[in-house]
One Martini backbone bead per residue (centre of mass of N, CA, C, O) as a GRO file, in nm:
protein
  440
    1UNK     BB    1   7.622  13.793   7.326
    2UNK     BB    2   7.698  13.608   7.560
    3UNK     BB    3   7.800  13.414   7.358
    4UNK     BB    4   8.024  13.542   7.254
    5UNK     BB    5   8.173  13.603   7.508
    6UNK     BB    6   8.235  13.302   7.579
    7UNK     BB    7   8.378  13.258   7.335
    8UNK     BB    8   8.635  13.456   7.369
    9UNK     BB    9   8.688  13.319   7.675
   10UNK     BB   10   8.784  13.056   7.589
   11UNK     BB   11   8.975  13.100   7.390
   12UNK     BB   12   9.173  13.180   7.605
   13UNK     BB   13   9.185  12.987   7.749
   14UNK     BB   14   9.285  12.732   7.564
   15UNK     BB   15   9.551  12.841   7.505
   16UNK     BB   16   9.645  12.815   7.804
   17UNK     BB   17   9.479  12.537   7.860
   18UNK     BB   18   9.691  12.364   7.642
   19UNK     BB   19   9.966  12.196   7.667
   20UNK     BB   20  10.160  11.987   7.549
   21UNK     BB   21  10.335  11.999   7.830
   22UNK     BB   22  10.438  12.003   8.107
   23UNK     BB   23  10.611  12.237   8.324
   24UNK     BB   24  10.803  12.414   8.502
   25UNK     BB   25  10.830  12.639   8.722
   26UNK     BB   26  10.899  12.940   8.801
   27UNK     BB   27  11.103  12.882   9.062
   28UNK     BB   28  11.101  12.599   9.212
   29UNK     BB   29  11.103  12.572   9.560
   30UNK     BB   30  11.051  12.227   9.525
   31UNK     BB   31  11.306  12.057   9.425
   32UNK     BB   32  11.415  11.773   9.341
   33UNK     BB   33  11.693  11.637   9.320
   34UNK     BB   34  11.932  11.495   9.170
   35UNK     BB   35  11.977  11.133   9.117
   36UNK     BB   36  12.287  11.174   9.204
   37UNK     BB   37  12.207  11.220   9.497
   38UNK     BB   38  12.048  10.968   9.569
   39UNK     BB   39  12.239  10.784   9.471
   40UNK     BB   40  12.484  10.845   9.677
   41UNK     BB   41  12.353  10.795   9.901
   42UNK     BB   42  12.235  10.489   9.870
   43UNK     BB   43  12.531  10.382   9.859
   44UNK     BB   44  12.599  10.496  10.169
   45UNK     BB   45  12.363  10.416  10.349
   46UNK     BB   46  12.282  10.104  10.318
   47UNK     BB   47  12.246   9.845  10.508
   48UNK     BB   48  12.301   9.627  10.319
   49UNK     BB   49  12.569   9.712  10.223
   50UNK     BB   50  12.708   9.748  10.469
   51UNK     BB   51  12.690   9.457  10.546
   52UNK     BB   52  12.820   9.330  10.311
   53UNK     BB   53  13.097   9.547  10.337
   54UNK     BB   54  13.157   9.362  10.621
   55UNK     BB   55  13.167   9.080  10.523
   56UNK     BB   56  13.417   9.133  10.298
   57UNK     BB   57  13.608   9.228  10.550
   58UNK     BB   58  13.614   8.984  10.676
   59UNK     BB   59  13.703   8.790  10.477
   60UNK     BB   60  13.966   8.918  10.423
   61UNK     BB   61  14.114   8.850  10.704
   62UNK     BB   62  14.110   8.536  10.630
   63UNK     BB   63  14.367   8.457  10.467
   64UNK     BB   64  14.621   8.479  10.672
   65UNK     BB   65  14.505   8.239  10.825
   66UNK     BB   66  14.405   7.985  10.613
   67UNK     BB   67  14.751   7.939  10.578
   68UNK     BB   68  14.807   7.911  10.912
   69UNK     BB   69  14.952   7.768  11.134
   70UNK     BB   70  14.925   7.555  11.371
   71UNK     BB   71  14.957   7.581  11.653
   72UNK     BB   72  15.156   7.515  11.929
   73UNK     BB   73  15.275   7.257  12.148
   74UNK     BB   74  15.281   7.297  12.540
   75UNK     BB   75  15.463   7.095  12.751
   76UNK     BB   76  15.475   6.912  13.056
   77UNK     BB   77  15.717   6.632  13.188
   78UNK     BB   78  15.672   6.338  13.330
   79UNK     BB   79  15.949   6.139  13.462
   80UNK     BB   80  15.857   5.852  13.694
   81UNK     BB   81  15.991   5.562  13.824
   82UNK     BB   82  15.928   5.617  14.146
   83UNK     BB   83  15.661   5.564  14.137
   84UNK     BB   84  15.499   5.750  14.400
   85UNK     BB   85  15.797   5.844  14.393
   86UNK     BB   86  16.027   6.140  14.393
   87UNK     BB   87  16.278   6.059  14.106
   88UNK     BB   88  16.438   6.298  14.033
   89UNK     BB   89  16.813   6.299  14.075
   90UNK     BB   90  16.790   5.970  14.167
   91UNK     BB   91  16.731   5.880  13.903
   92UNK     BB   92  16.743   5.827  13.550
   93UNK     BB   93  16.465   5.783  13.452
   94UNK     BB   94  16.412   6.031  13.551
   95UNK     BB   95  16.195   6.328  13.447
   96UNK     BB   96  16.149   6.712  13.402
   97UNK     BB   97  16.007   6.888  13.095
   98UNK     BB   98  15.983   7.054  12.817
   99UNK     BB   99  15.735   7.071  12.521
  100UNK     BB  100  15.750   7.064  12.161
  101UNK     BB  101  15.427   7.100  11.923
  102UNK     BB  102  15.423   7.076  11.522
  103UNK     BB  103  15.200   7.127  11.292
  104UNK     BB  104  15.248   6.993  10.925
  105UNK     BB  105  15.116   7.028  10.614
  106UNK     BB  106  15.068   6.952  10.353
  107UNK     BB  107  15.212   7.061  10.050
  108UNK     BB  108  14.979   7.296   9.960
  109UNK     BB  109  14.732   7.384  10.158
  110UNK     BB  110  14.766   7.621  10.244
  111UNK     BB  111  14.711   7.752   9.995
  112UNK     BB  112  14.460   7.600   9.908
  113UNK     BB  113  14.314   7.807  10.163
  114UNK     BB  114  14.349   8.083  10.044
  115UNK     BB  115  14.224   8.014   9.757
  116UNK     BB  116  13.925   7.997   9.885
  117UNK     BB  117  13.909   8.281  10.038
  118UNK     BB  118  13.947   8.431   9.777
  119UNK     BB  119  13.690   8.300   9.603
  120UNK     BB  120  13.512   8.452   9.816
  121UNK     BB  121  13.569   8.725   9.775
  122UNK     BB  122  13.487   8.759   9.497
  123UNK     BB  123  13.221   8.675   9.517
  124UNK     BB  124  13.126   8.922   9.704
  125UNK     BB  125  13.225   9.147   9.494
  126UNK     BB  126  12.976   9.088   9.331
  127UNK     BB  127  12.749   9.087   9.507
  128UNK     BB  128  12.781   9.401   9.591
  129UNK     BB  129  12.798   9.506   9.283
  130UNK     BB  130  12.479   9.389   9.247
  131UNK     BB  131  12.338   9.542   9.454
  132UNK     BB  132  12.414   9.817   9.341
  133UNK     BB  133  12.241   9.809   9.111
  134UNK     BB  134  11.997   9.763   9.239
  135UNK     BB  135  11.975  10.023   9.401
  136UNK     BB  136  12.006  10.204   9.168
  137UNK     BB  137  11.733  10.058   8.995
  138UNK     BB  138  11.545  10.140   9.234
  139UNK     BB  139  11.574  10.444   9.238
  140UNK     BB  140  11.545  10.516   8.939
  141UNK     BB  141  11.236  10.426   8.930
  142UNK     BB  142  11.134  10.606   9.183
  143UNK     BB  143  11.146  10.860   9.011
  144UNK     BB  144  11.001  10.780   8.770
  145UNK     BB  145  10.730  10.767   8.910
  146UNK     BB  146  10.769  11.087   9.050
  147UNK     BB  147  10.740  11.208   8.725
  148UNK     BB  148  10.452  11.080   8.672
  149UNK     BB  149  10.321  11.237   8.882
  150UNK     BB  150  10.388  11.510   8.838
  151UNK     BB  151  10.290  11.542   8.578
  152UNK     BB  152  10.016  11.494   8.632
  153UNK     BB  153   9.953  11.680   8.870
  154UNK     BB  154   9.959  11.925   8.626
  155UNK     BB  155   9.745  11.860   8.493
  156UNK     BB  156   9.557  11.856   8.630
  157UNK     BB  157   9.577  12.210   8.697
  158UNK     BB  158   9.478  12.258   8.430
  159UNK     BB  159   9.211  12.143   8.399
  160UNK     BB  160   9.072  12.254   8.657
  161UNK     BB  161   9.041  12.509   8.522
  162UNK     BB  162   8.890  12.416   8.261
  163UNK     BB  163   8.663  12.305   8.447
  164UNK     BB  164   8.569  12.549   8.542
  165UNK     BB  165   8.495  12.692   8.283
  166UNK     BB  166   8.301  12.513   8.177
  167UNK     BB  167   8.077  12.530   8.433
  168UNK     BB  168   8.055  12.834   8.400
  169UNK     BB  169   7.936  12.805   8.121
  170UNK     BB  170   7.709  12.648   8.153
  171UNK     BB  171   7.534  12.764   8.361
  172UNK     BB  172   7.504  13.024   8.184
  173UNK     BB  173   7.327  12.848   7.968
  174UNK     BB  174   7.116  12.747   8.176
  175UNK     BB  175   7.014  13.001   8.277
  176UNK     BB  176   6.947  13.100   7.968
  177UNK     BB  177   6.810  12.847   7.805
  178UNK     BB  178   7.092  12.670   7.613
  179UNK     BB  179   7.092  12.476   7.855
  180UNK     BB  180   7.126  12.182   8.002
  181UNK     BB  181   7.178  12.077   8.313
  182UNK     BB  182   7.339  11.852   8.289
  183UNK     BB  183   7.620  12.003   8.185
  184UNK     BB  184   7.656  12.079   8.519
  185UNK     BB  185   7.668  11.822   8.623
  186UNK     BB  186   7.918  11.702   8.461
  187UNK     BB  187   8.140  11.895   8.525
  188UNK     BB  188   8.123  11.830   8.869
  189UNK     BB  189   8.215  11.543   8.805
  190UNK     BB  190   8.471  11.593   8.707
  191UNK     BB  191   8.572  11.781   8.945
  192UNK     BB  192   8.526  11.506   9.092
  193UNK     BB  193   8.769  11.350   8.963
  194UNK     BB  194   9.019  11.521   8.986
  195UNK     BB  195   9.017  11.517   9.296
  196UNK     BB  196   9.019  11.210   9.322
  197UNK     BB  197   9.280  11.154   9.168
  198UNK     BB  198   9.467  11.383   9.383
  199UNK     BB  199   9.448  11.173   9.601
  200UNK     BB  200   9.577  10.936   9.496
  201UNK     BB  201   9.857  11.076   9.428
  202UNK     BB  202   9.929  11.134   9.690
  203UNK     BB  203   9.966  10.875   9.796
  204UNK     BB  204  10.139  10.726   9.577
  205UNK     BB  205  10.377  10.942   9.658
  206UNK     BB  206  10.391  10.857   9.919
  207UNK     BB  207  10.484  10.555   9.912
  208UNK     BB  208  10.739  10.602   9.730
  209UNK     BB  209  10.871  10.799   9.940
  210UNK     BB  210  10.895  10.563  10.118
  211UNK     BB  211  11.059  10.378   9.959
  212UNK     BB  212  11.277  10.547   9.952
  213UNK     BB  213  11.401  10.587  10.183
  214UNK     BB  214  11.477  10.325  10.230
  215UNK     BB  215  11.723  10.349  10.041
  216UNK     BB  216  11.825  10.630  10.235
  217UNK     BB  217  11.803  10.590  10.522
  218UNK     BB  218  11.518  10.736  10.593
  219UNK     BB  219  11.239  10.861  10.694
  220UNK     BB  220  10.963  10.823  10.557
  221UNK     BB  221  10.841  11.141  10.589
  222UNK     BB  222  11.069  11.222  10.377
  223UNK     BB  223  11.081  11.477  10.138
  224UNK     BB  224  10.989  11.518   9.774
  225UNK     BB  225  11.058  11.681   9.531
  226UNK     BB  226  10.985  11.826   9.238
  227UNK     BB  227  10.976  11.612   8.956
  228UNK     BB  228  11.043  11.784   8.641
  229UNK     BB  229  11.298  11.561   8.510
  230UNK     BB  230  11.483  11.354   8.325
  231UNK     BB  231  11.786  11.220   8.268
  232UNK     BB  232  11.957  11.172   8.045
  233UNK     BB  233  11.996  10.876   7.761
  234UNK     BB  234  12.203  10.560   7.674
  235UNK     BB  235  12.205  10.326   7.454
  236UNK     BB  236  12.338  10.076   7.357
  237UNK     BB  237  12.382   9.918   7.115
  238UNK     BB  238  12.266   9.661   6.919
  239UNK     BB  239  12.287   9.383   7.076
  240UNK     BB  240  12.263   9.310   7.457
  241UNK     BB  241  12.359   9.002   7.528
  242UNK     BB  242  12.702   9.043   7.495
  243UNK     BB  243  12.678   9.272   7.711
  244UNK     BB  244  12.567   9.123   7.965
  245UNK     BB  245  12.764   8.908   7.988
  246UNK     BB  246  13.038   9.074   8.045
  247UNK     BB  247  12.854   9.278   8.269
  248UNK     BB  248  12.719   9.109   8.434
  249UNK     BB  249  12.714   9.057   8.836
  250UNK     BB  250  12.574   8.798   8.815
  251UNK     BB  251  12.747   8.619   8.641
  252UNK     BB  252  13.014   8.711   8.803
  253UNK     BB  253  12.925   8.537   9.046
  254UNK     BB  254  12.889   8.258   8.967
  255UNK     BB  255  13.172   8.226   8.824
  256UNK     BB  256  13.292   8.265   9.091
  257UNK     BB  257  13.178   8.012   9.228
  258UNK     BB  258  13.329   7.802   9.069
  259UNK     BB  259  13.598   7.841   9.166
  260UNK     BB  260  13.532   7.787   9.480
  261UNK     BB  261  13.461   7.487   9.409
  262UNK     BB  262  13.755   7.426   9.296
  263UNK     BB  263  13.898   7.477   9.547
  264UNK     BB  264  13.761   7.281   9.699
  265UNK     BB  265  13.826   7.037   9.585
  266UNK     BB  266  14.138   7.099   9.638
  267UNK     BB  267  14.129   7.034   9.911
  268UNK     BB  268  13.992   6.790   9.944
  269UNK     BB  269  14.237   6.628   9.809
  270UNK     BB  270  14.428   6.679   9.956
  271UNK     BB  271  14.323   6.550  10.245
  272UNK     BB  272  14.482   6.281  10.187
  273UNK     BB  273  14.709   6.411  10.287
  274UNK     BB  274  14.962   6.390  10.500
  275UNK     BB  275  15.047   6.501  10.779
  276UNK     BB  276  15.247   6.628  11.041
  277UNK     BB  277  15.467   6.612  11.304
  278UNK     BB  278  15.680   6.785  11.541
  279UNK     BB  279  15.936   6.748  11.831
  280UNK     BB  280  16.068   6.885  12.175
  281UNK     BB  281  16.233   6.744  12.422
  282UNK     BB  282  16.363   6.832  12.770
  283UNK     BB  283  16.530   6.672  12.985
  284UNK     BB  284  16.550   6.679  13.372
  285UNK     BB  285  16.801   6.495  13.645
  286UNK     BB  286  16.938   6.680  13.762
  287UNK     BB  287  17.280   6.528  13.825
  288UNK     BB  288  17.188   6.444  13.530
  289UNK     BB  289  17.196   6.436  13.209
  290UNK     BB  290  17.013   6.582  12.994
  291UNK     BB  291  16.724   6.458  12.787
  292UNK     BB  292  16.660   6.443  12.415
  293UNK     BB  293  16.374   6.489  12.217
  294UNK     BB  294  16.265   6.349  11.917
  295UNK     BB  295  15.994   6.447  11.676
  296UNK     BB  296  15.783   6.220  11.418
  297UNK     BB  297  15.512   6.270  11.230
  298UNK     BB  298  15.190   6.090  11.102
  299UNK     BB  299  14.936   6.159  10.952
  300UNK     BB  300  14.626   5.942  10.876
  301UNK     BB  301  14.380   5.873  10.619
  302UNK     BB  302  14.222   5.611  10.726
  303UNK     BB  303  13.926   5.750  10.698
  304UNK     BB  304  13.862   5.816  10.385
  305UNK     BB  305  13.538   5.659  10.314
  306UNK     BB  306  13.417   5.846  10.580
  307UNK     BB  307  13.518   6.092  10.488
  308UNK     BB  308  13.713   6.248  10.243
  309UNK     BB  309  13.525   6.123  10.006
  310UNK     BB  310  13.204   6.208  10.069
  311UNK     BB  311  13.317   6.488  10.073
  312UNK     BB  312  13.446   6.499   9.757
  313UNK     BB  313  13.165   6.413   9.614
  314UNK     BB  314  13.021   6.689   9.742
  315UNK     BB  315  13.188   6.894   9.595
  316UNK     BB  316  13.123   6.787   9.294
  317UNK     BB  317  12.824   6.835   9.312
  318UNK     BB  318  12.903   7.178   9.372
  319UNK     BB  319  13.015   7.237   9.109
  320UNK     BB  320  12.784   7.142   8.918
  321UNK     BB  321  12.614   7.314   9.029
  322UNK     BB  322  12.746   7.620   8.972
  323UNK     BB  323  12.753   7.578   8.644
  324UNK     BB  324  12.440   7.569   8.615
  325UNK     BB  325  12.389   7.877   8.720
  326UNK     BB  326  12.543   7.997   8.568
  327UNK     BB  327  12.356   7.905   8.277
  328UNK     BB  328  12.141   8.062   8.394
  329UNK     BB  329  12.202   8.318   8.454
  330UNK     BB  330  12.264   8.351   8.117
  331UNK     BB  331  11.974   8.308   8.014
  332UNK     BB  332  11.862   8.539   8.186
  333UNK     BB  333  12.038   8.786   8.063
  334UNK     BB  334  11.934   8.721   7.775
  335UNK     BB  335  11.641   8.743   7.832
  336UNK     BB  336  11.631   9.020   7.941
  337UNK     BB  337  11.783   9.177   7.687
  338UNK     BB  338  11.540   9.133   7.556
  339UNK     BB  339  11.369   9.234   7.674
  340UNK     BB  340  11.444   9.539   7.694
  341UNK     BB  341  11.442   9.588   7.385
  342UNK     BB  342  11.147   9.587   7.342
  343UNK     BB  343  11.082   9.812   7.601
  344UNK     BB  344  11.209  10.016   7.453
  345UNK     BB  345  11.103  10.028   7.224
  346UNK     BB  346  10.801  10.099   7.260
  347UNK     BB  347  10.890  10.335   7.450
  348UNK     BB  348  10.981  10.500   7.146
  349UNK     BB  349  10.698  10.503   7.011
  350UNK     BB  350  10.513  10.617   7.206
  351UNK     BB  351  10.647  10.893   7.246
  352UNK     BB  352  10.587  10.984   6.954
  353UNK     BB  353  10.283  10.906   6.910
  354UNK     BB  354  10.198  11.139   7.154
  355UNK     BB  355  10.373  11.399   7.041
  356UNK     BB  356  10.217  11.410   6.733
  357UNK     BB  357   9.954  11.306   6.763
  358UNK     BB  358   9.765  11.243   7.089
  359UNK     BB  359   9.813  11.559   7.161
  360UNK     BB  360   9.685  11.730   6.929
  361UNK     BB  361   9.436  11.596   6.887
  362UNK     BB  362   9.345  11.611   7.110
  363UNK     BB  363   9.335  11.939   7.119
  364UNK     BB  364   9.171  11.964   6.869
  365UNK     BB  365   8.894  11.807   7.006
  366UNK     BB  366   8.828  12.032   7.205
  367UNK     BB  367   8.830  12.254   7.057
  368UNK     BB  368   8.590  12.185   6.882
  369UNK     BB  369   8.411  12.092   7.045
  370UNK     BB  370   8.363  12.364   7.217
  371UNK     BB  371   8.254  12.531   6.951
  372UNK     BB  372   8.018  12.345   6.908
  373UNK     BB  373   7.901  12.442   7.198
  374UNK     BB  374   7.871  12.732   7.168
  375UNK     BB  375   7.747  12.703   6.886
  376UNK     BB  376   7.490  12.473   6.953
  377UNK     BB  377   7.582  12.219   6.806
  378UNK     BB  378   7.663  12.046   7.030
  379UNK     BB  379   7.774  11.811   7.285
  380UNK     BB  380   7.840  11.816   7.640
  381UNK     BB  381   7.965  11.506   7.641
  382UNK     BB  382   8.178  11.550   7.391
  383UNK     BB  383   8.385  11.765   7.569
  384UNK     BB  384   8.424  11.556   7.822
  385UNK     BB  385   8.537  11.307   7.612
  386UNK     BB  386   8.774  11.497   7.508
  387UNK     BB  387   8.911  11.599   7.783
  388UNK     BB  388   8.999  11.338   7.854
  389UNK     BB  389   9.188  11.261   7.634
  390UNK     BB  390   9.388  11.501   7.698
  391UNK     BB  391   9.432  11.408   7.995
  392UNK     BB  392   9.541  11.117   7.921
  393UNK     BB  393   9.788  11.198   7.753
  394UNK     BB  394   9.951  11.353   7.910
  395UNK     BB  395   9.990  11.107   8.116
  396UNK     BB  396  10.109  10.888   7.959
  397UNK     BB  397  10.353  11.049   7.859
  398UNK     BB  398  10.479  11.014   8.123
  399UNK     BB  399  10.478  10.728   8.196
  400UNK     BB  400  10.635  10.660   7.876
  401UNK     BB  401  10.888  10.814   8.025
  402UNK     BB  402  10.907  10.622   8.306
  403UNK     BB  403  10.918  10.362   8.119
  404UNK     BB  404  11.190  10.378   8.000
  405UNK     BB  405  11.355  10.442   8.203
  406UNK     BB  406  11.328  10.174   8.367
  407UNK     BB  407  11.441  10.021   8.146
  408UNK     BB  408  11.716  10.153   8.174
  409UNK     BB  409  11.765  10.119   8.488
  410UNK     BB  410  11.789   9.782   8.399
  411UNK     BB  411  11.995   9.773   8.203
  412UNK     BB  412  12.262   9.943   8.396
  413UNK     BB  413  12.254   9.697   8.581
  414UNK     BB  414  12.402   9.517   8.345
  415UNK     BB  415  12.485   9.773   8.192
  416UNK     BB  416  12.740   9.936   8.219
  417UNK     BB  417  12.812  10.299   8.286
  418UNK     BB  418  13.044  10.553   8.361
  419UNK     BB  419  12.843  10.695   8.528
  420UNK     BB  420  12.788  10.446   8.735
  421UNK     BB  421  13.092  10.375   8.798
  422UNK     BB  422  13.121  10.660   8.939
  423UNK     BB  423  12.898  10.622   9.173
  424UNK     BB  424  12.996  10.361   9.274
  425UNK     BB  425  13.283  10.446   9.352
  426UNK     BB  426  13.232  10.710   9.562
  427UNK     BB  427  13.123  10.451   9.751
  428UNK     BB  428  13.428  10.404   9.897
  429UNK     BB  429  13.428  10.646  10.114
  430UNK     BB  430  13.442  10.692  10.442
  431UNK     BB  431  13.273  10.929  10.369
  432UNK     BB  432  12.985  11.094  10.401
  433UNK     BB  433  12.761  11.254  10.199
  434UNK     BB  434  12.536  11.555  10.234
  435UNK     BB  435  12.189  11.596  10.132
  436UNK     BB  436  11.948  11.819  10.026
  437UNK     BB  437  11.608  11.817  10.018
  438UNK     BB  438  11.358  11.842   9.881
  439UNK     BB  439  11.048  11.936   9.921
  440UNK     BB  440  10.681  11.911   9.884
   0.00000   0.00000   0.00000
């Protein structure tokens, strides 16, 4: 009768603590926000990106120097016949007034140092664009992080109900001479390591959380709420090679590179060509008719062998450096774009695998040992074997669902989507928006 009576109750446990996946709580009091205000956060406050966005607009004021002429040089001049007696005034030849002189460089020159600083510019907004991307595809890996500890995190709590009625069970069949200890003793080393396992997963979550904050310039100390859901994903059609080369930022910081490099070599090779400089000066002789004086001179690159040729050999250098690099790039974006289609199929068969078979089939071997166990036939050690594989299954199951996730957003980090062009376009306005954390 008693064996009867625990079968009846393990099969209504069984019903409720066996969900195909966990659940969120109705009314969760404290969920994590949704990934987009994360996201805005982390565009507007980063002090990386603050720092670039400083170097950029920094860089931007230099265009209308790096073409402006060279200041005017204004001098008083004496000419002075009979030093050291002062005889301005008194001799034709002595005179005293100012001079003004101005270098004029050779015609092309200005433009071509607004184009160096313009293709720095370039540079630097590419550079901008790539760690935005990067910091969003930090974020988002993150989360989904923290959605598959939190997803383990609610998986253990249903588990810990059923391994308290196990040992409960046991114990039961244990008093009554149906069960050896053993069966007991079992029992509540799962439930000890339920346990470990829920203290690693504080830490884990701490750890995770503190590195979010660092990305959100927060306190490391400050809360996420519990990550219940990932937002839904969708990836461009294959092959994704050269959808990443066209628009990958890093690829596109380097081609800025190339333009930046070839600028500068041709600014260095104007170089060769000679300054002018022009000047005026009005002598006052006192008594006598003041004297006008006009001047024009031309610098000359005569010491181009040491000097502008060396420059301009060690540009071209860096011109073919800069050519190599785009070359790496493209390489890279290319290799990227295979990985990442790969690790993307595979976590879309794994998701699929763990939902129609491994949560299933597991589901069905707990209860099997579990009747079998019940009715004398089995072996309690058999129900703790299954009830493992059942408690792998839907974590791996969140696992490799927060790895699809990261393999996306490590994805639209390289191919952006007009959504994360809409988050990262919002972090251009000079007034940070605030937002409100769940706690855990």
């Amino acid at each position: 009768m008693r064996t009867l009576a625990l079968l009846l109750a393990w099969g209504v446990v069984g019903a409720s603590a066996l969900p195909a996946q966990p659940t969120t709580p109705p009314g969760d009091p404290n969920p994590a926000p949704p990934i987009e205000e994360l996201l805005k956060l982390a565009l507007e406050r980063s002090p990386s990106l603050q720092a670039l966005r400083q170097k950029l607009a920094g860089t931007r004021e230099m265009v209308a120097p790096a073409g402006a002429l060279p200041d005017p040089m204004v001098e008083i001049m004496l000419q002075d016949a009979g030093f050291p007696k002062y005889t301005v005034g008194s001799m034709e030849m002595s005179m005293v007034g100012p001079e003004v002189r101005q270098t004029l460089p050779y015609p092309g020159k200005r433009d071509a140092r607004r184009a160096l600083v313009r293709a720095e510019v370039a540079v630097q907004v590419e550079e901008l664009e790539s760690l935005q991307r990067q910091l969003a595809a930090g974020v988002r890996a993150l989360y989904g992080r923290a959605y598959a500890l939190d997803q383990e995190r609610a998986v253990l709590s249903a588990a810990r109900e059923l391994l308290e009625m196990l040992a409960a069970t046991a114990a039961t069949r244990y008093s009554v001479g149906e069960a050896e200890q053993e069966a007991v003793i079992k029992a509540q080393i799962e439930v000890s390591r339920l346990e470990e396992r829920s203290d690693d997963l504080d830490a884990e979550r701490a750890v995770l959380v503190a590195a979010l904050n660092r990305l959100l310039d927060e306190p490391g100390t400050t809360p996420l709420g519990r990550v219940a859901s990932l937002p839904p994903i969708e990836v461009p059609a294959a092959p994704w090679e050269e959808a990443v080369l066209a628009s990958s930022a890093e690829v596109a910081a380097r081609r800025a590179s190339v333009t930046t490099a070839q600028r500068r070599l041709e600014l260095l090779r104007l170089d060769l060509k000679p300054d002018f400089a022009t000047g005026a000066a009005v002598g006052l002789r006192g008594g006598f008719d003041p004297v006008v004086t006009l001047r024009f001179g031309v610098e000359l690159p005569f010491w181009r062998k040491e000097k502008q040729q060396p420059m301009i050999r060690a540009a071209e250098h860096e011109l073919e450096m800069a050519r190599a690099e785009v070359r790496e790039a493209e390489a890279a974006a290319r290799s990227e774009a295979t990985r990442l289609r790969a690790e993307w199929e595979r976590a879309e068969r794994q998701i699929v695998r763990y939902r129609e078979a491994l949560i299933p089939q597991s589901s069905a071997a707990v209860d099997a040992a579990r009747s079998s166990y019940l009715a004398g036939r089995g072996d309690f050690s058999t129900v703790i074997e299954d009830f493992r594989l059942w408690l792998e299954a839907r974590s791996e199951l969140a696992r490799r669902e927060a790895d699809r996730f990261m393999t996306w957003a490590e994805l639209d980090a390289l191919i952006e989507t007009p959504s994360s062009d809409e988050a990262i376009a919002s972090t251009r306005s000079p007034e940070p928006a605030l937002n409100d954390r769940g706690a855990q």
